[in-house]
N, C-alpha and C positions, 0 to 999 in steps of 0.2 A: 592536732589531736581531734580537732570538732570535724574536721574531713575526712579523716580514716572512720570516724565511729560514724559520718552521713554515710561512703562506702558501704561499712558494713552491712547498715540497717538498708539499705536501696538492694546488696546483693539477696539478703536474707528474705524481703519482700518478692524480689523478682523469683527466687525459689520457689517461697510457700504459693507463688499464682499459678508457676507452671506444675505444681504439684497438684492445686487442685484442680486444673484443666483437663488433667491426666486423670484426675480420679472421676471426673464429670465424663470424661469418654468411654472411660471402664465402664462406668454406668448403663451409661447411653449402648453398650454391646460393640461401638467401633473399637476392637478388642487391637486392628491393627493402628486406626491412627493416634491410640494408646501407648502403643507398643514405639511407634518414631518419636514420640511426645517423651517415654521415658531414658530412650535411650541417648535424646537428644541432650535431657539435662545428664547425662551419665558422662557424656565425651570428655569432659573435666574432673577433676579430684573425683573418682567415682568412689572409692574408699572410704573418704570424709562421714563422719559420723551423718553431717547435713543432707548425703545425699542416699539417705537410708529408706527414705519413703517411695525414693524414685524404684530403688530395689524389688521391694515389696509389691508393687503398681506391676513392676514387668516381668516380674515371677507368676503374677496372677493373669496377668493381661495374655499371658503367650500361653498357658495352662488349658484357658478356655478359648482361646483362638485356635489353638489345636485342635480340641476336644469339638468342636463347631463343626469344621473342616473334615475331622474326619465320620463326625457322623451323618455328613453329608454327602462325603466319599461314599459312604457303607450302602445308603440308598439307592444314588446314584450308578455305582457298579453292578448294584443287586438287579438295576430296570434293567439295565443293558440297551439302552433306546441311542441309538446312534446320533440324533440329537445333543445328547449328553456329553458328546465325545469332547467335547471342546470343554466343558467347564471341568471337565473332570482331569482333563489335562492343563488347564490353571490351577484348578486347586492343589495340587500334586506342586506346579512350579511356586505355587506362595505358601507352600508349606517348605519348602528349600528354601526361598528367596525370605522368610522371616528368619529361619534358623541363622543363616548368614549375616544379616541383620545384628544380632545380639553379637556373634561367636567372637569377634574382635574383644570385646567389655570382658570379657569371660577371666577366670573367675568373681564373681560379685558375691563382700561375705554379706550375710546379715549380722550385725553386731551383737545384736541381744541373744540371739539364737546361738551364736557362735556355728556357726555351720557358715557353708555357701550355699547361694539360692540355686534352685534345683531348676533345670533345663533339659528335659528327657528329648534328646535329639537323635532324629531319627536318617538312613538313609532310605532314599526316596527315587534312586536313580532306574532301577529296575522299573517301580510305576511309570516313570515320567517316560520313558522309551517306550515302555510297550501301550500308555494314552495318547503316548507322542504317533505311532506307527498306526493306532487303528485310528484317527482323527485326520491323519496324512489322509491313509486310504479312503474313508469317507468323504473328507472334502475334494479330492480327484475324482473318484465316482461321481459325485454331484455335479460337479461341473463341467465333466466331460454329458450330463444328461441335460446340462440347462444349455448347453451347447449344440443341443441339437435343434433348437428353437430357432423363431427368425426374428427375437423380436431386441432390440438395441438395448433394451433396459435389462433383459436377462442376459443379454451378454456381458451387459458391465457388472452384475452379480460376480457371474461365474469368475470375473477377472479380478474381483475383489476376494473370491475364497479362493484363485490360485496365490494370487498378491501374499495373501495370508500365509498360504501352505509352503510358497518359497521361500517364508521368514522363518519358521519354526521349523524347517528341515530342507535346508536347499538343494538344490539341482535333482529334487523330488522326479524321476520319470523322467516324463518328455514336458515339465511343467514349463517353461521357460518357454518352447514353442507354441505350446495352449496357452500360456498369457497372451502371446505377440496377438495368436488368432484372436483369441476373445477380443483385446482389444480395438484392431483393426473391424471387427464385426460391428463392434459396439460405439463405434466412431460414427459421427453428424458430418459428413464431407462437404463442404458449400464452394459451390462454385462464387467466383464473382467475376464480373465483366462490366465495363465500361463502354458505353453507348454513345456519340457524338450525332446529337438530334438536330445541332445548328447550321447555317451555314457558315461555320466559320472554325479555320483549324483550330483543333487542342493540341499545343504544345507535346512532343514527346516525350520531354523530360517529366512533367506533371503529370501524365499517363502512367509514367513507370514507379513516378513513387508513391501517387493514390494507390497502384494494386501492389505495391511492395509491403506484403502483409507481415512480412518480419519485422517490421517496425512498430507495427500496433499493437503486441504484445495480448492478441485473441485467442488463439490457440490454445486449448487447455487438451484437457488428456480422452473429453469425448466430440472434442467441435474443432475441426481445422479444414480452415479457408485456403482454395486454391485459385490464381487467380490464370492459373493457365490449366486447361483439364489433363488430365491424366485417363492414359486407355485403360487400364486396369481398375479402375475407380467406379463405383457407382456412386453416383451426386446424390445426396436428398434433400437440398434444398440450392435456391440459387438467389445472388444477391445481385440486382443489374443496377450502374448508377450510371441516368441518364442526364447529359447537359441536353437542356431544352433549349433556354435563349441565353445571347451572352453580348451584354450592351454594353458599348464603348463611347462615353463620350467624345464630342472635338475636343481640337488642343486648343485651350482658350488663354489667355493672355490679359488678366483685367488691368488697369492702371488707374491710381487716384494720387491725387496729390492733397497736401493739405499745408498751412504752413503754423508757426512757433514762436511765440516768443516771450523773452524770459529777462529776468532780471539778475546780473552777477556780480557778484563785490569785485572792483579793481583795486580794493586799496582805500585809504584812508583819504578824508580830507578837511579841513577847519571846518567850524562850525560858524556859521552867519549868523547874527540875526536880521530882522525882517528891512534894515536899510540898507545890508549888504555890509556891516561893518564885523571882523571877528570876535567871537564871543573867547573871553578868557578868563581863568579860576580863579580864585583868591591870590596865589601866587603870581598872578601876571604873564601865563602859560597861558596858548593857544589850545583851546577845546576840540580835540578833533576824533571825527565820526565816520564811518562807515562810507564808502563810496561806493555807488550801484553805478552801471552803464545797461542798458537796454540794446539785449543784443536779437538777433531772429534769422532764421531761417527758412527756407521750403520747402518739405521732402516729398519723393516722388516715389511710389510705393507701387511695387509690380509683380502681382500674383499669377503664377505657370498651375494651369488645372488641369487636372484630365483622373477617367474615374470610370472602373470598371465593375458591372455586374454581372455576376457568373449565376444564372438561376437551371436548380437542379432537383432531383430526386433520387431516391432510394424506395428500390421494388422488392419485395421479400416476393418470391416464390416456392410453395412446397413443388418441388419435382415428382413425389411420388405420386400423387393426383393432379399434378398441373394446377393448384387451387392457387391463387393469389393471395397470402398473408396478409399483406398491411402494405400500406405505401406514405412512406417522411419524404417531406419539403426539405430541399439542402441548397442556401443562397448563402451566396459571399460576396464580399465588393473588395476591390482595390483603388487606393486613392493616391496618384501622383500631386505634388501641393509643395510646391517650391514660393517663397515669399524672398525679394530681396529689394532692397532699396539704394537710390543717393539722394543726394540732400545739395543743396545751394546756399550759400551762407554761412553762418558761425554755428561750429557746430555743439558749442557749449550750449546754445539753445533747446537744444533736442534731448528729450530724457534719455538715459543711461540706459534701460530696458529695450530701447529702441536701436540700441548701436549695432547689435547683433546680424539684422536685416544687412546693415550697410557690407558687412564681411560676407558676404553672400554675391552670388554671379547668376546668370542665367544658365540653365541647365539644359541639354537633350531632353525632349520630351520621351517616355521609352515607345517601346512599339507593341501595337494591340498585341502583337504574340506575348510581349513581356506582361503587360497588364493581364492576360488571361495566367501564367504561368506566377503572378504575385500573389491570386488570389490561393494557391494551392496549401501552405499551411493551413489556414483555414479551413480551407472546405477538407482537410483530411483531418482537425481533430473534430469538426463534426459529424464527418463518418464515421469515425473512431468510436465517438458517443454514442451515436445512433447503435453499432452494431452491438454495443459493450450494455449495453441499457434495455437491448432486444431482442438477447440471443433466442435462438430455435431450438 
């Protein structure tokens, strides 16, 4: 019983909050986030006496969201400023899109009143085609005139009020073919290339996948890198990444030995005392203790090195003045480092951390090609950074 009546009094609470939340928006003129607030508490028992305020909230709250709307329409239509075109054909669409909104909950009585709340809904579809038709036409005018431009930032306007105009009325004209242009227009093309400054080959594989730009996930909808040029293309910027120097150490071989030794229980044995005779318990039992033996070893430990630096940079050039942008430092190292050992003696001397080495062999040292071609993860998620942290 004390659970059903905590129930009741938590549903009754949660009520009266969202009721005054809804009356604090009415307030406040947000006439529509009112209007979801009441309709939200409404989705349940909307009949119930309990949910009578919510009633009253969205009878009023939709009255004067109307009444707002359309005396905003009345001005709006009267300037006739093409400008206007656009809001005037949202407002028209959130004058539909509230009435739908309620129409499901419909009918809503008021109790006291004995009536149902009043909801003067209107058709709206004649506005919304003919603000829909002159806002089409407006916005393709427009951007068929910011399309005569040459400058990259007004072409991506224009492709953003086609974008728009293909949403709210598709296959509008020749819209589809005026995006493509606009956006092609309004595209950053960068070349990139790869320069080998050293004397010494770059691997072809690590060539192809530093400028395999499908990997680097740069490309967005006004900047795409190509890493081979295209005839039809004008570049407006170019990205060159130069290996400078690229140092390989010898293949060195270090060797140390060191040696161990330790102490291990074999096993038990009596206990002496100090004339060598057995020490025994009250019961005439032999006392016996712990037996160590001193055991040791020598291990001989042999480290394979070899270690490569790849030092580079990253050139930003604007194309359209030949002007030099900025220039980043790009180094990477690769590190061969083979470590294995044997040992001479008992091997129970030798710590257990240590054992690892002994399952270990001596390895091929790889080949300077390999060593430059290790370093290529690397140096591409710092290209990656660089271009991602830099764009043009």
């Amino acid at each position: 019983m004390k659970k059903l009546l905590l129930f009741f009094f938590s549903i009754v609470i949660i009520s009266s909050c969202g009721v005054k939340k809804t009356q604090n928006l009415l307030s406040e003129g947000d006439y529509d986030a009112a209007i979801n607030r009441a309709v939200e508490g409404l989705r349940t028992n909307k009949d119930s006496k309990g949910k009578q305020d919510y009633v009253y909230l969205l009878e009023e709250a939709f009255a004067k969201a109307k009444e707002r709307d359309l005396l905003k329409l009345d001005l709006l239509i009267k300037g006739n400023n093409p400008r206007d075109y656009e809001t005037i054909y949202t407002t028209f669409m959130q004058l539909t899109k509230r009435q739908e909104t309620i129409r499901p909950l419909l009918p809503l009585p008021l109790l006291d009143r004995k009536r149902d709340a009043i909801f003067p809904f209107e058709n709206y579809n004649n506005q919304i085609v003919s603000s829909r038709n002159k806002l089409s036409q407006y916005l393709y005018d427009n951007s068929k005139a910011l399309m005569l431009t040459n400058d990259k930032k007004t072409f991506r306007r224009a492709y953003d009020d086609l974008s728009y105009l293909n949403q709210i009325n598709p296959n509008y004209k020749d819209v589809i073919k005026l995006m493509d242009e606009a956006q092609f227009k309004g595209t950053d093309f960068i070349t990139v290339q790869l320069n080998n400054q050293t004397n010494m080959v770059i691997p072809r594989d690590l060539q192809n996948d530093l400028l395999d730009f499908s990997t680097y996930g740069l490309n967005t909808d006004w900047t795409v890198y190509h890493s081979s040029r295209q005839n039809n293309i004008k570049y407006n910027y170019a990205v060159a990444l130069n290996f400078q120097t690229i140092n390989i150490s010898p293949e060195r071989v270090n060797e140390k030995n060191f040696y161990n030794e330790r102490q291990i229980k074999i096993g038990l044995k009596n206990l002496l005392d100090k004339k060598g005779n057995i020490v025994k318990d009250s019961l005439g039992k032999a006392i016996q203790v712990d037996n160590f033996k001193t055991v040791s070893a020598r291990i001989y430990e042999y480290q394979q090195y070899k270690a490569c630096q790849v030092i580079a940079n990253v050139v930003f050039t604007n194309l359209q003045n030949n002007q030099l942008i900025q220039t980043f430092p790009l180094n990477s190292e690769s590190i061969f480092d083979n470590i294995y050992a044997t040992f001479r003696g008992d091997r129970r001397a030798i710590d257990l951390n240590y054992n690892d080495y002994f399952d270990r062999r001596p390895m091929p040292f790889p080949s300077n090609e390999q060593m430059v071609f290790d370093t290529g993860e690397d140096l591409k998620n710092k290209l990656k950074s660089i271009l991602k942290n830099n764009r043009m």
